[in-house]
C-alpha positions as CSV (number, residue, x, y, z in Angstrom):
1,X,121.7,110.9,177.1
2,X,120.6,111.8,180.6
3,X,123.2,111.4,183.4
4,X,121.3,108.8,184.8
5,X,121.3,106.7,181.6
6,X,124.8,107.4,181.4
7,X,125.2,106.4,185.1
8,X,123.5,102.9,184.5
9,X,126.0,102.6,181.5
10,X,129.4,103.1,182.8
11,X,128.5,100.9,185.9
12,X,128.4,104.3,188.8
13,X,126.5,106.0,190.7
14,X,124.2,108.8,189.5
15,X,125.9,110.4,192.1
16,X,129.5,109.8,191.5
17,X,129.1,110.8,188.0
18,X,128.0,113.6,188.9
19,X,131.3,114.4,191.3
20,X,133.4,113.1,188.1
21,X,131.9,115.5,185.7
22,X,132.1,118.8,188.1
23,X,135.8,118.2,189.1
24,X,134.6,117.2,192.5
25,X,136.8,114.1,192.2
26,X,140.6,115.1,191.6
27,X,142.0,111.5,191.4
28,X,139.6,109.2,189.5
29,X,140.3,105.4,190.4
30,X,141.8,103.5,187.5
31,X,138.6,101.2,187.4
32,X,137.4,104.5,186.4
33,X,139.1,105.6,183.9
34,X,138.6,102.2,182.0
35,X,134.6,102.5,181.8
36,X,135.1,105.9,180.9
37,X,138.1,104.5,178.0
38,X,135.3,101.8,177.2
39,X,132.9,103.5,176.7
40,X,133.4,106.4,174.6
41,X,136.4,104.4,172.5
42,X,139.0,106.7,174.2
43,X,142.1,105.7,175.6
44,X,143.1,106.6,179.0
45,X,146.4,108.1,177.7
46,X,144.2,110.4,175.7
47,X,141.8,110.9,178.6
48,X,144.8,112.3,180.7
49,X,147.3,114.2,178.5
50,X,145.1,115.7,175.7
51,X,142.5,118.5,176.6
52,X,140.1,117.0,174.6
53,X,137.9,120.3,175.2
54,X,140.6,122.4,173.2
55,X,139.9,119.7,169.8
56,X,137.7,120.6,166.7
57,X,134.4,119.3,165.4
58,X,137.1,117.3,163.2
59,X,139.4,115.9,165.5
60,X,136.2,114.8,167.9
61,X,134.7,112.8,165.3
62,X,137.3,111.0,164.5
63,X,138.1,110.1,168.4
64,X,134.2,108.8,168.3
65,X,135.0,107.0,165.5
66,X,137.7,105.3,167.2
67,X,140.6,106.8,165.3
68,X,142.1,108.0,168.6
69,X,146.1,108.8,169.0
70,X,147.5,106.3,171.3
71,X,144.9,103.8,170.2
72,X,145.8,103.3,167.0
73,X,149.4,104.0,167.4
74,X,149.9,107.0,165.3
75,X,148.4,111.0,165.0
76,X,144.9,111.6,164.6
77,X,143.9,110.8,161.0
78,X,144.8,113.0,157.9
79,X,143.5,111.9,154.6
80,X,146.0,109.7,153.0
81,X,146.5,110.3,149.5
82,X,149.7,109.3,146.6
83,X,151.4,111.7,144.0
84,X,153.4,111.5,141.1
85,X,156.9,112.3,139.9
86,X,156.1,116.1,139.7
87,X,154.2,115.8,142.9
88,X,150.9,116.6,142.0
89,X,148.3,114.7,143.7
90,X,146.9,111.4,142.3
91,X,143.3,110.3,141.5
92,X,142.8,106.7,143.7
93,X,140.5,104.6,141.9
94,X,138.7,102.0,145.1
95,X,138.2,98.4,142.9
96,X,135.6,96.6,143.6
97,X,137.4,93.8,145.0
98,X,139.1,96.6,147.5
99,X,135.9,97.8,149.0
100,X,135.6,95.7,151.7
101,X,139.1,96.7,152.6
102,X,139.0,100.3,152.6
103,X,136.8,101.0,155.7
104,X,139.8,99.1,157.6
105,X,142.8,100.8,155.4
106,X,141.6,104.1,154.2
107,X,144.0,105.8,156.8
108,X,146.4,103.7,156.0
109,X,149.0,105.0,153.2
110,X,150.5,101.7,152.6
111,X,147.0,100.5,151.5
112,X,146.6,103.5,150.0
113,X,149.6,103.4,147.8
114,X,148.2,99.9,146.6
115,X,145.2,101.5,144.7
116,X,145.3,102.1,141.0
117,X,145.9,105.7,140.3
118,X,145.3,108.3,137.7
119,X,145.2,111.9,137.0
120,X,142.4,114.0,135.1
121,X,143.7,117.1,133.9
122,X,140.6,119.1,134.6
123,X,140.2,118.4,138.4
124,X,140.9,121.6,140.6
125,X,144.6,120.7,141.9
126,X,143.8,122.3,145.7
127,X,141.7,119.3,146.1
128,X,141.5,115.5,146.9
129,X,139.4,113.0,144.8
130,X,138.9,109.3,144.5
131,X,137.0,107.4,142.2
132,X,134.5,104.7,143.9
133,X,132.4,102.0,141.5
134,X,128.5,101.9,142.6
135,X,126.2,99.0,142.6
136,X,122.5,98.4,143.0
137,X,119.8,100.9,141.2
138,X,118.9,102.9,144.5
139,X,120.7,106.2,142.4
140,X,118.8,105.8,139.2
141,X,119.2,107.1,136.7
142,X,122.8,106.4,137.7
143,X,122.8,103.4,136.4
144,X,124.7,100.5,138.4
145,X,128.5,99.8,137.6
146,X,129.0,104.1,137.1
147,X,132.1,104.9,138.4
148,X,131.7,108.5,140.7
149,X,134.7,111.1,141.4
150,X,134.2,112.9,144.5
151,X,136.0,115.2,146.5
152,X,137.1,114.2,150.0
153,X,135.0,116.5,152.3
154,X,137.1,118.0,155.3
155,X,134.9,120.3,157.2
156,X,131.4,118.4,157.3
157,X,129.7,121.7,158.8
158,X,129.9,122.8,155.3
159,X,127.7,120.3,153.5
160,X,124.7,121.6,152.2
161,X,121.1,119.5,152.6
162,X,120.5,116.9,149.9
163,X,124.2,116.8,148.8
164,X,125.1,113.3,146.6
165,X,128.0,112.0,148.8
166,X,129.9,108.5,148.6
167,X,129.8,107.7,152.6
168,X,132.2,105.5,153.8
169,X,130.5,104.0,157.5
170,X,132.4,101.9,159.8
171,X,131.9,98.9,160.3
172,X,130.5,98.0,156.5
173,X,132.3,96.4,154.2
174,X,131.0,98.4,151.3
175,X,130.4,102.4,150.7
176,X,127.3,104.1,150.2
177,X,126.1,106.7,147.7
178,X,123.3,108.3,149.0
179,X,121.8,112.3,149.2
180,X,123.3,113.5,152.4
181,X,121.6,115.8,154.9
182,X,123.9,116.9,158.1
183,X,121.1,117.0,161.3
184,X,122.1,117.5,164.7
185,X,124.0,114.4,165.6
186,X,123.0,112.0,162.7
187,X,123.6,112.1,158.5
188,X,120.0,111.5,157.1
189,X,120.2,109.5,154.1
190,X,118.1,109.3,150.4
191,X,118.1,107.7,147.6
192,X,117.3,109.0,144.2
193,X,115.2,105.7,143.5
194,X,112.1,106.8,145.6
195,X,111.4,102.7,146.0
196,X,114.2,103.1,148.6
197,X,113.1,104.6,152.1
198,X,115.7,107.0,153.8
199,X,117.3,105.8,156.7
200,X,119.7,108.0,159.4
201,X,123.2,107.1,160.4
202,X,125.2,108.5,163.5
203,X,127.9,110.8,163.0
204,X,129.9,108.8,164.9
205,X,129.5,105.3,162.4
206,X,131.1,108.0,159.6
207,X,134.6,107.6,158.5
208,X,135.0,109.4,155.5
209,X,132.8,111.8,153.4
210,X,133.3,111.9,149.4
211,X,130.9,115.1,147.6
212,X,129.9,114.0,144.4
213,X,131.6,115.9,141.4
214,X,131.1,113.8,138.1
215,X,130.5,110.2,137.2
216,X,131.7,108.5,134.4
217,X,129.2,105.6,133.0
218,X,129.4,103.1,130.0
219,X,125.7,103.0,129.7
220,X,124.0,105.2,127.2
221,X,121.3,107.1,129.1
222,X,117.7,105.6,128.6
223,X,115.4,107.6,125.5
224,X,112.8,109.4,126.8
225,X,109.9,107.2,127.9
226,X,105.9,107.3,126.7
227,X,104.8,109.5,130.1
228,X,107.6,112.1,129.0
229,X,106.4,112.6,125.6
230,X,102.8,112.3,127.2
231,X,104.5,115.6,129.3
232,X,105.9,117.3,126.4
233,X,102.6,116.9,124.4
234,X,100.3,118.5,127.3
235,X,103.2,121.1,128.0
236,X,103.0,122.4,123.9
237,X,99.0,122.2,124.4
238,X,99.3,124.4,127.1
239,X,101.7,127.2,126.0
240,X,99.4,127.2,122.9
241,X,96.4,127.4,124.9
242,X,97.9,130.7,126.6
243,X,98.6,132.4,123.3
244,X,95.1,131.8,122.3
245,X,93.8,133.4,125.1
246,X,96.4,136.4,124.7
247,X,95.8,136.8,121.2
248,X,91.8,136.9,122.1
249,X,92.2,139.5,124.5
């Protein structure tokens, strides 16, 4: 955004701005400070006491996403999560009939601790998982009603192009599961069901990101189809074609 845009936006000059944003202006007016907590969903605690320049990519996101400290009333957001007797972490299952509350409570260990919980024994214990239920056919051949683990992804940087990922988006009252691609301020996402276009969401409208790791499914996968064993057929004509011509030679 230019700082002109960002001048027409906050309601200043081009020129004030500008004496803001070099230090020029050592005691901001509080009319100030409120466009400034407006607009970037910071609050003017935060905008005084923390050095926002010494946070990670981590912390940042989650103060664009609104999740800020005196905001909200408690420390920047840590994954909430429940464990057992022996204190091993639990599996949260997210119920249908929960979706639409999770973007509001999924930092929230009280609703946390409402979810149904399990444990799979062969899940690596140094991470976090949650099962989420899909609908709609935009992941076929994972077929609707699948139920997807995933592993809660801390460090976005990390996520390699294309990766299947349950994205939890502000604002929405359901998650998507879509192939995720990390550009340079947006999540470009696919469907496996090319009848789907992709579409791009900003970094900032993500809460959470879940990586795929396995699916479970109560629906038998589909038999191969006439094109397929049209494809096999050609393929066997093919590799016999090239031992002929070996054999010739």
């Amino acid at each position: 955004m230019s700082q002109e845009n960002l001048a027409e936006k906050l309601h200043v000059t081009r020129a004030k701005l500008a004496a803001l944003e070099i230090g020029q202006t050592k005691a901001p007016q509080p009319e100030d400070y409120i466009r400034f907590s407006d607009f970037f969903t910071i609050s003017i605690d935060s905008l005084i006491k923390v050095n926002l320049s010494s946070l990670g990519e981590l912390k940042l996101r989650e103060l664009e996403a609104g999740n800020d400290v005196y905001m909200m009333g408690g420390k920047i957001r840590v994954l909430a999560i429940t464990v057992d007797k022996k204190q091993k972490e639990n599996t949260e299952y997210v119920p249908v009939h929960a979706k639409a509350g999770y973007t509001s409570g999924y930092n929230d260990p009280e609703f946390i601790a409402q979810l149904p919980k399990f444990s799979l024994p062969n899940l690596p214990r140094d991470k976090s998982f949650r099962m989420f239920p899909i609908t709609g056919d935009s992941m076929l051949p994972i077929v609707q009603g699948s139920e997807i683990i995933a592993e809660y992804v801390e460090d976005w940087k990390n996520i390699k192009p294309q990766t299947p990922c349950i994205v939890i988006l502000n604002g929405q009252q359901d998650f998507v599961f879509k192939m995720l691609t990390l550009r340079e301020r947006t999540f470009l996402l696919e469907s496996l069901n090319t009848t789907y276009k992709p579409y791009e969401v900003g970094i900032a409208d993500v809460l959470e990101i879940w990586q795929f790791y396995s699916y479970h499914s109560r629906h038998m996968p589909d038999g191969p189809t006439e094109m397929k064993e049209v494809k096999v057929l050609i393929d066997q004509i093919l590799a016999d074609m090239q031992i002929l011509k070996k054999n010739q030679g």
